[in-house]
Backbone bond lengths (Angstrom), bond angles and torsions (degrees), N, CA, C in turn:
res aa  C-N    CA-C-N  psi(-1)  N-CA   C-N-CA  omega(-1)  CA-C   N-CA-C  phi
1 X - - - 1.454 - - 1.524 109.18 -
2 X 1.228 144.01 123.08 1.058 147.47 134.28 1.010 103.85 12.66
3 X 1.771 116.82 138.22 1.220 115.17 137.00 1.678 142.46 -92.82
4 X 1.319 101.96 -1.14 1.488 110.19 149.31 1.621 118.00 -129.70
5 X 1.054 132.29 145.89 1.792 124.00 158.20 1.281 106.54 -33.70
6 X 1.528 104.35 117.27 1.353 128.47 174.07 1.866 102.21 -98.82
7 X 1.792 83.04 90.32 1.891 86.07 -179.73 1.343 119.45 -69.29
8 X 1.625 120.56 -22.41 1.295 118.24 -171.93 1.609 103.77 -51.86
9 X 1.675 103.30 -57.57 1.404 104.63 -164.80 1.478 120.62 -61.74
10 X 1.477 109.03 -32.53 1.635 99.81 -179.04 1.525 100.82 -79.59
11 X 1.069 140.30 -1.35 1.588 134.39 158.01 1.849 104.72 -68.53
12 X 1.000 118.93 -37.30 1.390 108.11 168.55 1.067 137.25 -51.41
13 X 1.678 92.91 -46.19 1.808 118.25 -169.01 1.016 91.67 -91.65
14 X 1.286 158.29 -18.89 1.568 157.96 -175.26 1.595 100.18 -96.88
15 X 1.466 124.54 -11.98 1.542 119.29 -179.61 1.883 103.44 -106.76
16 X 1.377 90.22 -20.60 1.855 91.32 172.18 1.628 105.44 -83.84
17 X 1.491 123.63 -40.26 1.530 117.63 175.73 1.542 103.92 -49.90
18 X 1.120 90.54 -40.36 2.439 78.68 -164.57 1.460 102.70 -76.76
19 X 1.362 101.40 -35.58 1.933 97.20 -166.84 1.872 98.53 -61.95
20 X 1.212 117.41 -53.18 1.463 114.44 -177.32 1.155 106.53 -102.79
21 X 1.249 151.38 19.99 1.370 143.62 148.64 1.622 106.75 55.04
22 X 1.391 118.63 -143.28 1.347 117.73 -152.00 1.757 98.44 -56.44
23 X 1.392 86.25 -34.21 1.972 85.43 -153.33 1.892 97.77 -53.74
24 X 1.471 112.57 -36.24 1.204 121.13 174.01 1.721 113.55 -36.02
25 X 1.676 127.83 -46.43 1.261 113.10 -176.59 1.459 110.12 -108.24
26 X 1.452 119.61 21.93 1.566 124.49 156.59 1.417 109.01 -91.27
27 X 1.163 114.19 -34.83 1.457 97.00 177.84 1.467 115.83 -102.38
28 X 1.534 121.21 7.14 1.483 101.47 122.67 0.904 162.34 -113.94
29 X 1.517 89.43 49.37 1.897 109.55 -176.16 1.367 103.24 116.27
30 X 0.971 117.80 -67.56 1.499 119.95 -160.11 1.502 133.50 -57.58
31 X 1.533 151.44 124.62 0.640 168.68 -23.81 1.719 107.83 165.23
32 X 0.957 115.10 -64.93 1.372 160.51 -152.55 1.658 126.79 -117.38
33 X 1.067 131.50 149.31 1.928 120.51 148.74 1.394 102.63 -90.45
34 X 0.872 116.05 -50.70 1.658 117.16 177.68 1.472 106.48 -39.11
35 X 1.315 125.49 -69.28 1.556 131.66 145.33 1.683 118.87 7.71
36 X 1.465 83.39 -91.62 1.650 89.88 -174.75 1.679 121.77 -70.90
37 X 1.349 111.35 -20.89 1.136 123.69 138.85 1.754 121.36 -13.00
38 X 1.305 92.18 -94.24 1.155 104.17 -172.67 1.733 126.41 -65.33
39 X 1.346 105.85 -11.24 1.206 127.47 175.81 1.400 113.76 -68.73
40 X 1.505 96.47 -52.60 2.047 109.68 178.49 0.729 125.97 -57.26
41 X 1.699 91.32 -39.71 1.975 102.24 -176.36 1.365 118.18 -71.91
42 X 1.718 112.90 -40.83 1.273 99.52 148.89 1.285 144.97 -11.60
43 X 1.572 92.81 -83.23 1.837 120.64 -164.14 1.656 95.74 -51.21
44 X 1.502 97.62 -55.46 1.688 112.81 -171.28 1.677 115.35 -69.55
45 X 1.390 114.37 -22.51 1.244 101.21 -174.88 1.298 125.66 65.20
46 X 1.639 105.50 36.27 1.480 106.04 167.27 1.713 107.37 -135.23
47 X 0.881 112.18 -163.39 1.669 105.41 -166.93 1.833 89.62 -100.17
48 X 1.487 111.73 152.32 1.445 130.49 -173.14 1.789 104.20 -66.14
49 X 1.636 95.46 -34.34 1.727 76.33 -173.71 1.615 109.91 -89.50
50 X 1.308 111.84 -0.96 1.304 117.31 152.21 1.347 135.31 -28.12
51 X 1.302 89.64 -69.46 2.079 128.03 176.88 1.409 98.01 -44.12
52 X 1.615 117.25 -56.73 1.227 137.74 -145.67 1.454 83.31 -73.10
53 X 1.393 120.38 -93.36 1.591 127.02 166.91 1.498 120.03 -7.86
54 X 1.333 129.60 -45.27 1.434 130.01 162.99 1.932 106.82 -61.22
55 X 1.471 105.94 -61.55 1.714 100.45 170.06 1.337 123.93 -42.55
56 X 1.481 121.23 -37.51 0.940 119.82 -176.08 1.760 121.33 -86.53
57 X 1.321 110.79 -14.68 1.611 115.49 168.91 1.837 108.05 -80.08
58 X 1.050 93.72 10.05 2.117 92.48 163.28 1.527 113.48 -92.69
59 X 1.647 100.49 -29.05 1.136 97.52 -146.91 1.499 121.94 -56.77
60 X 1.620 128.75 8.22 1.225 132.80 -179.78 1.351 119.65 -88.87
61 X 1.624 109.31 -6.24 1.709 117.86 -179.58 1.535 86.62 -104.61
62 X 1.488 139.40 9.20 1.562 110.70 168.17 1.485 125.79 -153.81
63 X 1.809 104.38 119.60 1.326 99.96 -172.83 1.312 137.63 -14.13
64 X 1.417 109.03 -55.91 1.556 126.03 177.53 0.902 124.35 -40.99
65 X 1.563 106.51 -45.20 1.921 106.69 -174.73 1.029 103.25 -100.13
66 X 1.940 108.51 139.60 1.250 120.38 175.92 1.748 129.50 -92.54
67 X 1.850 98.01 -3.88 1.358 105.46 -172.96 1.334 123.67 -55.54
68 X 1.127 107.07 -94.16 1.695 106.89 -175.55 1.576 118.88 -97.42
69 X 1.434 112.39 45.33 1.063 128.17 -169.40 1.647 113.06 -67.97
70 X 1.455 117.50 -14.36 1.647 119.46 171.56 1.268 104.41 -98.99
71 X 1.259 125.71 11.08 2.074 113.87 -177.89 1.511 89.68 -110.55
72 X 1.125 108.70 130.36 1.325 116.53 171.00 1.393 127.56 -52.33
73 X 1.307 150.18 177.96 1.371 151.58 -177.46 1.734 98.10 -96.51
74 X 1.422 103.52 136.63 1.263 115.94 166.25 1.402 118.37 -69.93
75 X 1.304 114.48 -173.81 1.718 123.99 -172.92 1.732 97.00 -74.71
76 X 1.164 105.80 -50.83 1.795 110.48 -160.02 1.643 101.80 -82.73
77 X 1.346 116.77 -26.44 1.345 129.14 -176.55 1.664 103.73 -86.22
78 X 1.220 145.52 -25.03 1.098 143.72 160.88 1.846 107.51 -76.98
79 X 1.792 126.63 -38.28 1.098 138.02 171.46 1.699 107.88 -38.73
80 X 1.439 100.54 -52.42 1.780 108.48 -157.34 1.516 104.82 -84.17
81 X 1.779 115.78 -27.31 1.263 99.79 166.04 1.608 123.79 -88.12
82 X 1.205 118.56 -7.86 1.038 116.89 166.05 1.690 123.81 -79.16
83 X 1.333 120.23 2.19 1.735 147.48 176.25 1.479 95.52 -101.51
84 X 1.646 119.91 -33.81 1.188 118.50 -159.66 1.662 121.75 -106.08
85 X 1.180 91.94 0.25 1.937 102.48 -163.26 1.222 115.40 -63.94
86 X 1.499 122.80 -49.94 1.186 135.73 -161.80 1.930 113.36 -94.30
87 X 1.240 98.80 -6.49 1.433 121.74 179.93 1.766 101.25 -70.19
88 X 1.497 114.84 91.72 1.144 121.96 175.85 2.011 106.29 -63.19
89 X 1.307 102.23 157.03 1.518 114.43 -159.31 1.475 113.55 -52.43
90 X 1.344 107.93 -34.50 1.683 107.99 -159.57 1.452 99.47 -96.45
91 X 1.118 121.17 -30.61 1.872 129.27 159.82 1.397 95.70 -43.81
92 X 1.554 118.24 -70.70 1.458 132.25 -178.72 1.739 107.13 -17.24
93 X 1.402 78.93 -82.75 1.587 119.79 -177.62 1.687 112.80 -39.90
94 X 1.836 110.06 -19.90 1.697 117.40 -171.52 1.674 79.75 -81.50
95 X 1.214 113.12 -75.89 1.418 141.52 -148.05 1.884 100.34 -39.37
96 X 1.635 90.92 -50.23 1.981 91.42 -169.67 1.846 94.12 -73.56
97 X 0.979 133.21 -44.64 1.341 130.20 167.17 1.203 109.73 -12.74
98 X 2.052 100.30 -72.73 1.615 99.40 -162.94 1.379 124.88 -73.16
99 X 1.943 97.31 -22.59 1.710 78.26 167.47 1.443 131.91 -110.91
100 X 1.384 91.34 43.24 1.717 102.51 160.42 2.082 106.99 -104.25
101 X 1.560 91.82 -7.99 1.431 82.59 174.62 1.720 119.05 -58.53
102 X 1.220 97.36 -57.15 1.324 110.22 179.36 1.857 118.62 -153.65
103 X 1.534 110.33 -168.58 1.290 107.18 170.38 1.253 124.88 -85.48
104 X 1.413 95.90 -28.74 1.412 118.58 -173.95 1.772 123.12 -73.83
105 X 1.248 107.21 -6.96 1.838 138.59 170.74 1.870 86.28 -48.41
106 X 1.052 119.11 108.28 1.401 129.57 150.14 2.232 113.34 -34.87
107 X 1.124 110.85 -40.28 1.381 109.27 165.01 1.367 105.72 -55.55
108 X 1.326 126.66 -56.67 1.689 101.37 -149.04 1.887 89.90 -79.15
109 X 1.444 127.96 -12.18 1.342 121.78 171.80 1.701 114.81 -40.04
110 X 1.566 99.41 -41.05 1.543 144.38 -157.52 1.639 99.99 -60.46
111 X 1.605 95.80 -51.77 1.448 104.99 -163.09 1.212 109.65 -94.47
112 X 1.329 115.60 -19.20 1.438 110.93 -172.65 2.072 109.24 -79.94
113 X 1.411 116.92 -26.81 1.037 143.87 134.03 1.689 107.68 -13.27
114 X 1.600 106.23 -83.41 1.089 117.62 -167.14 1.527 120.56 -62.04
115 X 1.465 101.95 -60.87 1.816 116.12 -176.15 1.594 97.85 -73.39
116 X 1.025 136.28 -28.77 1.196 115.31 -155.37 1.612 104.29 -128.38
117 X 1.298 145.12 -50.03 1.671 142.10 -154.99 1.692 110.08 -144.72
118 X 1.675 93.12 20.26 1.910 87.85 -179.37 1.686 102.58 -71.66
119 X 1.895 89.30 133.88 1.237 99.55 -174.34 1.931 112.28 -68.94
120 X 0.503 90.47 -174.56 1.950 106.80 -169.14 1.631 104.54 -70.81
121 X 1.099 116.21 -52.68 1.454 130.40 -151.45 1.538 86.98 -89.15
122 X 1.672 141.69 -2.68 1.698 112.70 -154.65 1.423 81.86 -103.60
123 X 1.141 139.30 -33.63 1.920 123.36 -175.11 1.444 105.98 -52.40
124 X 1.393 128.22 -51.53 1.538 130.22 -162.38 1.586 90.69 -80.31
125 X 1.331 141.69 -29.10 1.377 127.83 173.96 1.990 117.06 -73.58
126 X 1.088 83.43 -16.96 1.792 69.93 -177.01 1.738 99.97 -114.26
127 X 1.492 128.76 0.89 1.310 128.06 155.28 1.519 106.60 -64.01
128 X 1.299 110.34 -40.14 1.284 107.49 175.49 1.504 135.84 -64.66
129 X 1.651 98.75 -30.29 1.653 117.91 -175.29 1.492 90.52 -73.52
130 X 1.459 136.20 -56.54 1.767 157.22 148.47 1.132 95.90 1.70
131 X 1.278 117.85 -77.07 1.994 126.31 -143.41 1.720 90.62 -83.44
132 X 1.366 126.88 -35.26 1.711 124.05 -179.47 1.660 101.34 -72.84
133 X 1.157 122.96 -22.02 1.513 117.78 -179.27 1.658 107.36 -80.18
134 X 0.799 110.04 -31.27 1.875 126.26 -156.58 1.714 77.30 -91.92
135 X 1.208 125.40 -42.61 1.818 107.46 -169.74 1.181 106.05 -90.00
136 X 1.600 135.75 -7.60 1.420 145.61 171.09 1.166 105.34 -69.34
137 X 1.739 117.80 -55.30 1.350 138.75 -157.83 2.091 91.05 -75.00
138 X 1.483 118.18 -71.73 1.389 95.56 -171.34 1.717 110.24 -74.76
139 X 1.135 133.46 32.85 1.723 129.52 155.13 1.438 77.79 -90.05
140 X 1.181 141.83 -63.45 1.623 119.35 -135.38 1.598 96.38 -63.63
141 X 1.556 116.48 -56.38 0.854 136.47 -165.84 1.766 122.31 -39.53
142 X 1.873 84.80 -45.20 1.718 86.99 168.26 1.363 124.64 -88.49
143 X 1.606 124.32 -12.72 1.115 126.38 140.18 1.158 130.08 -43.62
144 X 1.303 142.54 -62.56 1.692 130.31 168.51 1.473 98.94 -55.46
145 X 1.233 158.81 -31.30 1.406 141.86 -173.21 1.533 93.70 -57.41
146 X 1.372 98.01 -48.03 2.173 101.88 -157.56 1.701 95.52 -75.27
147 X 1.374 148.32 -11.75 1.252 159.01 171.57 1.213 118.01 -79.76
148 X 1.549 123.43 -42.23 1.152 131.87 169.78 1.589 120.95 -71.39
149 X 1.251 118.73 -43.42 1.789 146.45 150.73 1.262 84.00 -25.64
150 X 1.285 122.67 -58.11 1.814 119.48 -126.82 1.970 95.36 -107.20
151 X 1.120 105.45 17.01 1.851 124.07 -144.78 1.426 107.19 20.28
152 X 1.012 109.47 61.45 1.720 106.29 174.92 1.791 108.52 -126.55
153 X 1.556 104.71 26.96 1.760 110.98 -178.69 1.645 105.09 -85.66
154 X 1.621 124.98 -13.01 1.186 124.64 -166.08 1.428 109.85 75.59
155 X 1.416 122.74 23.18 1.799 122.93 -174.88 1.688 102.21 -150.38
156 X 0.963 105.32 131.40 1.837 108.18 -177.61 1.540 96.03 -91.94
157 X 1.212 151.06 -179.55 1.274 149.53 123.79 1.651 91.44 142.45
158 X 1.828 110.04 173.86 1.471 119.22 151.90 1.130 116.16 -53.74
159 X 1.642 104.91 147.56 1.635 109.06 -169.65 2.002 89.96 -118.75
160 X 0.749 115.91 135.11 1.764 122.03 -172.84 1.540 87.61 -121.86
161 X 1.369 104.04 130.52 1.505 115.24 163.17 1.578 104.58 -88.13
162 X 1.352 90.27 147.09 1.615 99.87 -175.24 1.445 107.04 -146.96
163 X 1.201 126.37 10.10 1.421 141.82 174.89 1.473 119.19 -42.09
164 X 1.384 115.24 -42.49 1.182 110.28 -165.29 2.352 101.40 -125.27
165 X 1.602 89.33 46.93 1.573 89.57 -178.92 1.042 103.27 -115.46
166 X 2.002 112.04 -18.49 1.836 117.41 171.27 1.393 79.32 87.99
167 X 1.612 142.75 54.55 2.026 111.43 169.33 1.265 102.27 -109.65
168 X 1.339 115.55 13.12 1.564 102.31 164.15 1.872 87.52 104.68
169 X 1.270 118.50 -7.68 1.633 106.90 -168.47 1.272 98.06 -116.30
170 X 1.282 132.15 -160.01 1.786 143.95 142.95 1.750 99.25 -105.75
171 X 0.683 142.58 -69.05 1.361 156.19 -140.79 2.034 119.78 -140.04
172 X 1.307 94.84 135.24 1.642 101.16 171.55 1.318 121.42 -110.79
173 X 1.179 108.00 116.05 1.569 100.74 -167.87 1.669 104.30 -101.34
174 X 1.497 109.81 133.16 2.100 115.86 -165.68 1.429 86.86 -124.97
175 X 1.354 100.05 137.97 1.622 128.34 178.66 1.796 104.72 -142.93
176 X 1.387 115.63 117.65 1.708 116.75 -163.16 1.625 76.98 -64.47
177 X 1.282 95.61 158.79 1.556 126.98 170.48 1.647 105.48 61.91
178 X 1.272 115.55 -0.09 1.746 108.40 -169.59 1.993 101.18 -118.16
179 X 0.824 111.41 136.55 1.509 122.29 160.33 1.447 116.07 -25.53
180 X 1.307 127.18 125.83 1.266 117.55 172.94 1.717 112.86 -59.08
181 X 1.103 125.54 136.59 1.492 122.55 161.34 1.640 126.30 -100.95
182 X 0.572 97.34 169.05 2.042 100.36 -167.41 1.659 113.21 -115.95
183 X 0.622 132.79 105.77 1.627 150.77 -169.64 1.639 115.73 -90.22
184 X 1.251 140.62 102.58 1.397 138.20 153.67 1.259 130.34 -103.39
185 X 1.697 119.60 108.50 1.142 121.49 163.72 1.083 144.00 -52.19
186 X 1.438 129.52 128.78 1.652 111.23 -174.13 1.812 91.62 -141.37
187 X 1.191 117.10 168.95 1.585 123.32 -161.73 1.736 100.40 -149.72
188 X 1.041 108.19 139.68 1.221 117.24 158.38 1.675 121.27 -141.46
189 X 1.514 108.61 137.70 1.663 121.36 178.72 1.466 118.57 -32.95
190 X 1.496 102.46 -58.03 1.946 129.10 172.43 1.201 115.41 -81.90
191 X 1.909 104.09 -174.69 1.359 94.79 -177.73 1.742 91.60 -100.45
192 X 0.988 104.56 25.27 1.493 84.51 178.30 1.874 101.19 -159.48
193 X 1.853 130.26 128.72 0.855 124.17 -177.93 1.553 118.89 -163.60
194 X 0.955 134.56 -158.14 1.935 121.92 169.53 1.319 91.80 -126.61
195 X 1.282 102.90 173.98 1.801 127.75 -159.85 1.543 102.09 -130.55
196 X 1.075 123.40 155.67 1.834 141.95 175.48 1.536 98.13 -126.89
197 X 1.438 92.75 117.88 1.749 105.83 158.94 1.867 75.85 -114.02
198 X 2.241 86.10 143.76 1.035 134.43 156.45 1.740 107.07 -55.15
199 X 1.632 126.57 159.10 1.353 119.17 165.80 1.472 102.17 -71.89
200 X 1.089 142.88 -11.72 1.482 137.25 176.67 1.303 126.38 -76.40
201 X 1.829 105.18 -37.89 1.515 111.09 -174.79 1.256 112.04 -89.45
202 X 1.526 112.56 10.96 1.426 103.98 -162.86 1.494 101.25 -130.77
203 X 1.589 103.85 -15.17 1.630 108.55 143.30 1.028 141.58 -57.84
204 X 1.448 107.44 -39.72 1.634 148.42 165.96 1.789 95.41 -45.58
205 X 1.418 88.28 -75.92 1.716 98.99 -167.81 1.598 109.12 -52.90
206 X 1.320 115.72 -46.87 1.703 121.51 175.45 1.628 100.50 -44.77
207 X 1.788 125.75 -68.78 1.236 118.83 -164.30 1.190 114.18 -71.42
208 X 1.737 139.64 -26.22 1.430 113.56 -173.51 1.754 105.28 -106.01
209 X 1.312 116.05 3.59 1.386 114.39 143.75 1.875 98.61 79.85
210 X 1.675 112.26 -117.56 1.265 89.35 -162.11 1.872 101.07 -93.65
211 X 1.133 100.97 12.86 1.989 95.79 166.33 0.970 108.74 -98.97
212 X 1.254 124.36 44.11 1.376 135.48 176.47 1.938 108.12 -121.88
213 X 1.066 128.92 122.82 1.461 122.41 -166.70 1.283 97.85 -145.23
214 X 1.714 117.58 116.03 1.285 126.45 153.24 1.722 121.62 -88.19
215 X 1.548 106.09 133.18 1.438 102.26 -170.97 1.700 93.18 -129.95
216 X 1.287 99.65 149.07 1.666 110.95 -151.40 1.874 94.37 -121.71
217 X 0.946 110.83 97.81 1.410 93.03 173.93 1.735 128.22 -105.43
218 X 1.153 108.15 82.64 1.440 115.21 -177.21 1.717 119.45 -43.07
219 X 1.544 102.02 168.78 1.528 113.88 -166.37 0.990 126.14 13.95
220 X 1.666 123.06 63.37 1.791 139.12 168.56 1.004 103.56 0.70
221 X 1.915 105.07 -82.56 1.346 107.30 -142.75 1.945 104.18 -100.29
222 X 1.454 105.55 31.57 1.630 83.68 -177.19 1.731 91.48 -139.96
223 X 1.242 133.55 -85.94 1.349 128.88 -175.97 1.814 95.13 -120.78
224 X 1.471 110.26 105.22 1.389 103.19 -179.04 1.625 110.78 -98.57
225 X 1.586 106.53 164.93 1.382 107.25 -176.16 1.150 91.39 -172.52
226 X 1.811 102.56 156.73 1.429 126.26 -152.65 1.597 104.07 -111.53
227 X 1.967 103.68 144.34 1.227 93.07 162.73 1.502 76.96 -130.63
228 X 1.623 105.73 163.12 1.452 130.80 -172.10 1.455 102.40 -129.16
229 X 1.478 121.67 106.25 1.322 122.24 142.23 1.519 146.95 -110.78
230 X 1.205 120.99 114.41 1.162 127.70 -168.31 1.742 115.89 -56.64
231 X 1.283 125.63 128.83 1.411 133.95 167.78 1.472 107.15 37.34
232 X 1.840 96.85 69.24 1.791 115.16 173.51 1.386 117.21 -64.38
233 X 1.725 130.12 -5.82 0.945 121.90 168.09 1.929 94.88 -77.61
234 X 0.901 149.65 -6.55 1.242 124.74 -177.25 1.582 109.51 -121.47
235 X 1.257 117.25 16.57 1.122 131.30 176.31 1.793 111.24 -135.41
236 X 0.807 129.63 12.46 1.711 130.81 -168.43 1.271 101.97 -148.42
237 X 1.215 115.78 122.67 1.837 123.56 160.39 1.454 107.14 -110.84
238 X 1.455 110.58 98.56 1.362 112.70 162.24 1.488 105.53 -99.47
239 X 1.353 100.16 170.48 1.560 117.21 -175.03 1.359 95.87 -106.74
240 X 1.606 105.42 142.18 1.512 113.06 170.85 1.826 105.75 -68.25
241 X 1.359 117.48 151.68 1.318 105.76 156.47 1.421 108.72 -150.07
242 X 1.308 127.26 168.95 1.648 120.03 -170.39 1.715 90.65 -132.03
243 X 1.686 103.98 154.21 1.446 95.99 -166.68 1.860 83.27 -131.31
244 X 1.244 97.87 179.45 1.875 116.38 -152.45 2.375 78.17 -76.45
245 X 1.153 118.88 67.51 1.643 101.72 164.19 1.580 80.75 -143.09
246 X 1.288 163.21 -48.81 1.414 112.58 17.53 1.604 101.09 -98.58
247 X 1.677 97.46 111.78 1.785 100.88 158.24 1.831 117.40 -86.32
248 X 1.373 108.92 -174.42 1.608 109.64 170.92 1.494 100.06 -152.36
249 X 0.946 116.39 142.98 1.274 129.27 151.50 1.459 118.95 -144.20
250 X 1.848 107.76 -169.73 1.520 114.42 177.10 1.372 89.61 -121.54
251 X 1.506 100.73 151.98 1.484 127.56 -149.54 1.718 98.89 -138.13
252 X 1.202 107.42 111.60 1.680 112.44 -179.67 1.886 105.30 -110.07
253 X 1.009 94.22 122.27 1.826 88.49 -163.90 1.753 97.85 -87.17
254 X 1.494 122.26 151.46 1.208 122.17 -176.55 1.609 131.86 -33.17
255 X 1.608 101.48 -55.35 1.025 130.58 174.98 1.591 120.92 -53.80
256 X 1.585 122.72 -32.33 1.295 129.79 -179.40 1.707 90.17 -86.95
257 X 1.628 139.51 -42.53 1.299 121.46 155.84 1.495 126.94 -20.32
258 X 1.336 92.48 -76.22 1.893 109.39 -173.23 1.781 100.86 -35.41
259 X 0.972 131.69 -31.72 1.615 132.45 -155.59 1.546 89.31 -90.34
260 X 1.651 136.13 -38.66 1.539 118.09 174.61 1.157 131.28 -78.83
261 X 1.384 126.69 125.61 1.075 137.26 168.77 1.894 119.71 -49.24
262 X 0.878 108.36 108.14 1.624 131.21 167.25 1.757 106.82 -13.75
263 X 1.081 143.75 135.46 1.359 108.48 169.53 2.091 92.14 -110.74
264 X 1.286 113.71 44.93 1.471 93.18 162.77 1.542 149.13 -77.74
């Protein structure tokens, strides 16, 4: 238990109750509001009608709830849904999990950071880490176009750009009589580094299984070279993680790379 009420987190878990309402405390377990209630207040160490009182200061961003739907949204309560909007449910749903696990959950470190004492200088440092990934990511990207041109991508067929449709892929690769397959680019600076799937591409990659192909193209800008793995949802365990905007992705660390075999 905490040793003080950790408000960041029950502002989370009180912004996931209103956004999904009931379905929100069936699928985590609970039974009841009274239930999960009493569960939070626990974990959190604050009083239940507390919890409730945080759920209920959303209620103006959602049809469903009828509570305090004429008081306007506060400063910190407009803050967390605007951190929180784009945070699809089951991402949602990881995050309030972990920090009802404990205090010690590296997230609520995350949030307390965020809602409450983030220093000045950490937004312009990780726009920066952002904008070097995105110029890593389209070199790789236009590299396999000029490889594939050149048939040296390790894939015969039409190459369909799909970069800018958001489907969770880079590219569709069409072969008459063969299944379309799904292609994701990823780039790294070195010869050696970890990769970020989006929650989309890695949904993507989970449902079409082995027509799904991640291709890794190491050291962009100096001597690059390819590794090819076929259907990385069944070969890759990344860990979800959520970062201070709040984004999420899956995170494949170098070292769990090095262990797959290439399929060239």
């Amino acid at each position: 238990m905490p040793a003080a009420p950790d408000r960041s987190a029950v502002a989370v878990v009180a912004y996931y109750f209103a956004r999904f309402d009931k379905g929100a405390i069936q699928r985590l377990g609970y039974s009841t509001w009274r239930e999960a209630y009493a569960d939070v207040s626990a974990k959190l160490d604050v009083k239940g009608s507390y919890v409730k009182n945080r759920r209920d200061g959303f209620d103006p961003l959602f049809a469903w709830r009828r509570g305090w739907w004429q008081r306007p949204l506060s400063t910190s309560e407009a803050h967390i849904h605007g951190l929180l909007a784009d945070v699809d449910e089951e991402a949602l749903r990881t995050l309030v999990a972990r920090l009802l696990d404990g205090p010690d959950a590296p997230e609520v470190r995350l949030l307390d950071n965020l809602l409450i004492n983030a220093p000045a200088e950490s937004k312009p440092r990780q726009l920066q880490t952002t904008n070097q990934r995105s110029i890593t990511g389209a070199v790789a990207e236009n590299l396999f176009i000029e490889l594939h041109s050149a048939g040296r991508s390790s894939f015969t067929g039409s190459l369909i750009d799909r970069r800018q449709h958001g489907d969770g892929y880079d590219f569709l690769l069409q072969n008459d009589g063969h299944p379309d397959q799904y292609i994701e680019l990823k780039g790294t600076a070195g010869q050696s580094g970890g990769v970020s799937f989006t929650p989309k591409e890695w949904r993507v990659a989970q449902s079409v299984g082995i027509r799904y192909w991640l291709v890794i193209i190491s050291s962009v800008h100096d001597e690059p070279s390819l590794q090819v793995i076929n259907n990385p949802a069944a070969s890759l365990q990344p860990r979800q993680h959520f970062y201070t905007v709040i984004q999420t992705s899956w995170q494949v660390p170098a070292t769990q790379l090095a262990t797959i075999p290439s399929h060239l």
